[in-house]
Every structure is written in structure tokens, then in C-alpha cells.
N, C-alpha and C positions, 0 to 999 in steps of 0.2 A: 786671515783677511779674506779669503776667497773659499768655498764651501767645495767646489771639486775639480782640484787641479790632480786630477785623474788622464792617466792614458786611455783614453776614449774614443770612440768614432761616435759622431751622429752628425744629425741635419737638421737647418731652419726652417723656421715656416713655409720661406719661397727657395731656400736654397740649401745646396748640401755642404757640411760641414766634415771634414777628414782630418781629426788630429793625429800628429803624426809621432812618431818617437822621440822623444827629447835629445837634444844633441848631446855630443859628449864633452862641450864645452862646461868648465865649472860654473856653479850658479852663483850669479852676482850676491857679494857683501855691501856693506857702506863704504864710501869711499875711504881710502888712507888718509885724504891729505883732503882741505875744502876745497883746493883750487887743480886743476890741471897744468901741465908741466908748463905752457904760455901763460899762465898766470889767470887763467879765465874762472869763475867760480863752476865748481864739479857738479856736475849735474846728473852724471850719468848713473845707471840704475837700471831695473826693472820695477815699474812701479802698477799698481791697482788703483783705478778710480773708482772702484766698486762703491757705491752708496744709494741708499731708499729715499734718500731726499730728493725731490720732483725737480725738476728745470724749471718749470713754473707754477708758483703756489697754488693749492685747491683753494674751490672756490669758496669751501665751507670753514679757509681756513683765511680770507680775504682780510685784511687788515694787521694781519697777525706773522712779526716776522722771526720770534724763533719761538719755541716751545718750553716749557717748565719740565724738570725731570720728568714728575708723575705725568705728564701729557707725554714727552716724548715716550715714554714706555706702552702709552695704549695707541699711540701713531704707527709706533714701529710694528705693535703687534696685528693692529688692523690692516693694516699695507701689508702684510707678509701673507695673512689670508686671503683677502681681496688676489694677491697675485699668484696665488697657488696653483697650477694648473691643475694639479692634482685635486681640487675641490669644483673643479668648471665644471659646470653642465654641457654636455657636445650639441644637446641641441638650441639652449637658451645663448650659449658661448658665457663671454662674460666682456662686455660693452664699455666698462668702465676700464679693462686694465686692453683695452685694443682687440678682442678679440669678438668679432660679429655674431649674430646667430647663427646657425645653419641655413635657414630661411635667404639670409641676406648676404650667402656665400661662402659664410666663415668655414673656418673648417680647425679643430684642434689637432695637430697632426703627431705630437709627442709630450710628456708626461713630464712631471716637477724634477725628473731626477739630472735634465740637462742644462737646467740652468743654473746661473750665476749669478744671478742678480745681488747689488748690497741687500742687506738686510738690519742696516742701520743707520740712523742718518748724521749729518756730520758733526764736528764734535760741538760743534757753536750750536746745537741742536736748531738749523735753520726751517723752515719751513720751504724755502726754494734756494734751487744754486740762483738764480738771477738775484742779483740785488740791486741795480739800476734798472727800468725805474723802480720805485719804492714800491709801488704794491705785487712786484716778484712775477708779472709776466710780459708775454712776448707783445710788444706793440704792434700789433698787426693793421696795416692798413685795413681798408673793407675789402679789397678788391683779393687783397693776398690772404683774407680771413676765409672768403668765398673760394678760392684756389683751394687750400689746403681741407675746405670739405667737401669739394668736389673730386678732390686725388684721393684723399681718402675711400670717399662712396666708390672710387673706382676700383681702388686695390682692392678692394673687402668682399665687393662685386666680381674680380676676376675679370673687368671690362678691358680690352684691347684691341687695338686694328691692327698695331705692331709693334715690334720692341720698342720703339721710340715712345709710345704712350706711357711705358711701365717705369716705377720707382726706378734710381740705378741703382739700386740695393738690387730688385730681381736680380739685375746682370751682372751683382758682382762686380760692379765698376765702384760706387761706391758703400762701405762701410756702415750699419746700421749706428755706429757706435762713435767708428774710428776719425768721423771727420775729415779735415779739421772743421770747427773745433770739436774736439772729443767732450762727448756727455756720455754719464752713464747708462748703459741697457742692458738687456736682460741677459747677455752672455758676453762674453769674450775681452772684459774692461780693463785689459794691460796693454801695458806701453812699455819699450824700452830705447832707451836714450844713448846715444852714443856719439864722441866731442872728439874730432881732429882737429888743429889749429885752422881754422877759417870754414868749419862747419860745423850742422850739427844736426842727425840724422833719427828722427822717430819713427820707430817701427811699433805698430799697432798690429794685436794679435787681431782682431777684427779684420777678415777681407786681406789678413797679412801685407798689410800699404805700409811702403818704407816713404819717406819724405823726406829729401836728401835737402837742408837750406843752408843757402851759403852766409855766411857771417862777417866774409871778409867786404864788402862796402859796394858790390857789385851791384849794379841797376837790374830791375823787374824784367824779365824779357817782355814780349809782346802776342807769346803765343799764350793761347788758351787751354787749359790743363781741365783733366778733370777734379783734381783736387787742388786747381789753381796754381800761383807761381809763387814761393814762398822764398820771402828776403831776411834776414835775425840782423840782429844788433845788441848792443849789451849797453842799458843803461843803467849803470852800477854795477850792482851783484844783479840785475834782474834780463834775464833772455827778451828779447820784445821780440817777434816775428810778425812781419807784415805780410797777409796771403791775400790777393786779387787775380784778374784775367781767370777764372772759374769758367770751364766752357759750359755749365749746365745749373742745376742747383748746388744746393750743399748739401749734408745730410740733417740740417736744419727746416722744420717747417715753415712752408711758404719762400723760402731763401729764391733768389738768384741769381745766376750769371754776372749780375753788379756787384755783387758782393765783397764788400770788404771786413773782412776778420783781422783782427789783431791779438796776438796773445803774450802771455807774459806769465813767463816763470822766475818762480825765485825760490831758492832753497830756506828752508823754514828751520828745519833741523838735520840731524845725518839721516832719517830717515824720509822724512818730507819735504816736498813739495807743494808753494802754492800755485793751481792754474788757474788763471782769470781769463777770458777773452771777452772781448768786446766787439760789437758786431753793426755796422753799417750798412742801408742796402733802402734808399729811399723807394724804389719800387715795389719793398715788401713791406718797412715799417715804418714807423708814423716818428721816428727819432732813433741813435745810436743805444743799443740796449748789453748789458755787460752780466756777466755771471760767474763764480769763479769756487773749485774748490778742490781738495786735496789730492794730491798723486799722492801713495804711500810705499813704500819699501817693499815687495817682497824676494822672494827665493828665487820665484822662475821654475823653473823655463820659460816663454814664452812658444809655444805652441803652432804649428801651422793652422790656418781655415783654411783648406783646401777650398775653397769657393773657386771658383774661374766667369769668364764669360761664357763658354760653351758649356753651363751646367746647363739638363737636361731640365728645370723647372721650367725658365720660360717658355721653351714652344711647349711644353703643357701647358700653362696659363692660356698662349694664344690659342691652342686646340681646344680647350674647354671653351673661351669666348664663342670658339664658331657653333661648338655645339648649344652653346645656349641657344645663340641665331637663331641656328634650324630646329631648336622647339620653338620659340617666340614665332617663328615663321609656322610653323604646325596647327598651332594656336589657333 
């Protein structure tokens, strides 16, 4: 399922990365039994969302919502080029898979052999996880269209006044991956699930964020979370989780602080999972827009990302903005 669940150290683009030695805990199997000892459906595991299927369909692929074998076979193979670090130009970058010129700040700071990304897409050979609306992308207002190109121009730029201007990916507050809701990127796309009677707690190798949600029928608090205040309930066999009070964005673009997520799992087989969430947020999109797709089985471990807040990348970010400054002021 995953290409290097190796004991490794490295670091991300904006941040350092420390995995650590795998515990001497046994590595999860499939459940014994479907249900848990309260009679709730088992859900627990360590699972991989790893997949090459986009969040939101390309443009060249517009109209078009799953693939024919022979298509998906040259999808898969041109996506796996296209994101190869290991074929990027350092000074062209490569623009299409997020990575800028040199010129325009970018910078390639490590090579194909750290990442994880899927390398395949899902088995309905879809064209996007979104399937609501029907042409497979994100409804972006205009305003939250023009947001999310101007965050962009700014990270890619290295532009900053102060930590509060930066992604909270910089800071290690939020998850490039981990959400909620979790999509897949380019490293770290396991989850593992763990069910006491009246909760039920996801730990994301990404940014290592545990999300403790109670299931027993308790109201929302009123504080504002970074990763917002998440309520479960079980309709059927299926987990629903209601997450809002977000104190900031999400790791969704254009998202904010209004934000209402809803997700919903349900066991498909012993070894899958389907996740769906659906996503609310009138100040960013122009309607509720939804996406969903497989958590799969593996081995494990799941791994530390030693990330923190006091990783050393941000006030290098802010120190390189000043120095840009004082050339711009040179000038």
C-alpha cells in the first residue's frame, strides 16, 4: 500500500519531519469480531488513504467522471511523472504539482525518495474524490477564489509580517494532510482509529494530531479549537462526526473558521473503510460540496512527525521576508 514505511528521518518543505522508532506495541490485524464489545460496528485499524486521485478533477479531464482501464493506466503513469521530484528542474520548479520557480521563491529542498504519495487511483477509477457537485470541484465563492491566490502567491513568495500571516501548516498547528477532513498528500496519509465505549479517537501520522470525539450524545462546547470541536454519533453501522467552532481555517482551501465538516465512516469490508465528508462554509463556497474515499488496512506502525510549533522553519521564513525588504529597499 505505501512505498516507504522505512525508519527514517527527514523534513518538509516548511517543516522538519523526525520519525521515530516504532513502538513495541503489536501491529494491528483486522478485527476478530465486526462489532466492539458495546455492540458498536469495529472500526478500529490503522488505515492508509494513500491515492493519485486529485480532490478536484483536472481541468483537461472536465466533464469526465471515472476513467476506462486503458485511460487510467496512462493517468496514473503521467501523474507519477509530473510529480516526481526527482525529474524537477530547481530553477523552472514544476508549477503544476505546487512547486514555484526559483525566480518566484520556490525553492526544491529534498528529492523523490521521501515521499509517499498514492500512486494509484481509486478502485472506481474516479477522476476526483469530490463527487458532489457533479463536475468534481471545489465551489469557490469569488472572494475565497481570490483568497486562496493570494495565500498561495504569498507562501511561494516566502511573504510575512508575522507568524499570524503563515499557513498553520508552517507552525505545525495544522496538518498538511491530517485535517479534518483528511485528503490525501504527498507524505504521511495514515490514520489510526481507536473505539472506547462513548468515543472514538483518530490519530493522524501527519503533524501526529489525536482527535479525541465523544460519541456519547454530549453537546458542542463553545470554545474554538484549532482543529475545531468534534461531536460522533452512529447512524446504523455508519460513524457521522459533526466538527465546527474551528478557530482559524482548515487544511482545506479557502476554508474558514465557519466551517462546518461532517464525515462519515462505514466499514465496507475487514479491510476497508469508506470516508466521505461533506463540507459547509457559506463565506468560502457557493453551496455544501462532499468527497469521499477509501481508508485501507495496513500493518503499521504509525510513526511520529516530530513537527512542533517551535520548529526552526518559521522565523527563517520571517528572516528571509526581511531580507528580501532590505534588497527591495536597496533597489
Amino acid at each position: 500500500m505505501t512505498r516507504n514505511r522505512l525508519l527514517v528521518s527527514g523534513f518538509a518543505v516548511l517543516t522538519a519531519v523526525t520519525l521515530s522508532s516504532p513502538p513495541a506495541v503489536a501491529q494491528f490485524k483486522a478485527p476478530a469480531q465486526a462489532r466492539t464489545a458495546d455492540g458498536k460496528p469495529n472500526l478500529e485499524g490503522i488505515y492508509s488513504f494513500s491515492t493519485i486521485t486529485p480532490l478536484q478533477r483536472p481541468e483537461a479531464l472536465a466533464g469526465k467522471a471515472t476513467l476506462t482501464d486503458e485511460e487510467a493506466v496512462t493517468f496514473e503513469a503521467s501523474e507519477n511523472t509530473r510529480q516526481n521530484r526527482d525529474l524537477f528542474d530547481p530553477i523552472k520548479g514544476q508549477p503544476s504539482a505546487g512547486y514555484a520557480a526559483k525566480a518566484d521563491g520556490g525553492v526544491l529542498s529534498y528529492n523523490e525518495f521521501w515521499y509517499e504519495r498514492g500512486s494509484r487511483l481509486t478502485k472506481d477509477k474516479r477522476t476526483s474524490l469530490i463527487v458532489d457537485p457533479p463536475s468534481g470541484t471545489i465551489p469557490f465563492t469569488d472572494a475565497a477564489r481570490q483568497r486562496v491566490a493570494e495565500m498561495r502567491r504569498r507562501s511561494d513568495a516566502g511573504v510575512g509580517d508575522s507568524y499570524a500571516d503563515r499557513p498553520l501548516a508552517d507552525r505545525c498547528i495544522q496538518g498538511f494532510n491530517s485535517g479534518p477532513p483528511m485528503t490525501p498528500g504527498q507524505y504521511n496519509n495514515n490514520v489510526q482509529i481507536i473505539q472506547t465505549p462513548g468515543t472514538v479517537v483518530i490519530v493522524n501520522e501527519m503533524v501526529h494530531n489525536a482527535r479525541i470525539i465523544p460519541t456519547d450524545g454530549r453537546a458542542h462546547t463553545k470554545l474554538r479549537l484549532w482543529s475545531g470541536d468534534s461531536r460522533g454519533h452512529w447512524e446504523g453501522d455508519t460513524l457521522v462526526v459533526e466538527t465546527i467552532n474551528f478557530r482559524r481555517e482548515t487544511s482545506l482551501p479557502g476554508s474558514t473558521a465557519n466551517t462546518r465538516l461532517v464525515e462519515r465512516f462505514t466499514r465496507i469490508d475487514a479491510d476497508t473503510l469508506k470516508y466521505e465528508f461533506t463540507v459547509t462554509d457559506p463565506t468560502a463556497y457557493t453551496q455544501p460540496w462532499t468527497a469521499n474515499l477509501p481508508l485501507v488496512r495496513i500493518t503499521g506502525p504509525v510513526f511520529e512527525y516530530g513537527c512542533h510549533e517551535g520548529n526552526y522553519a518559521l522565523p527563517n521564513i520571517l528572516a528571509g521576508a526581511r531580507a528580501q525588504e532590505k534588497e527591495q529597499t536597496k533597489e
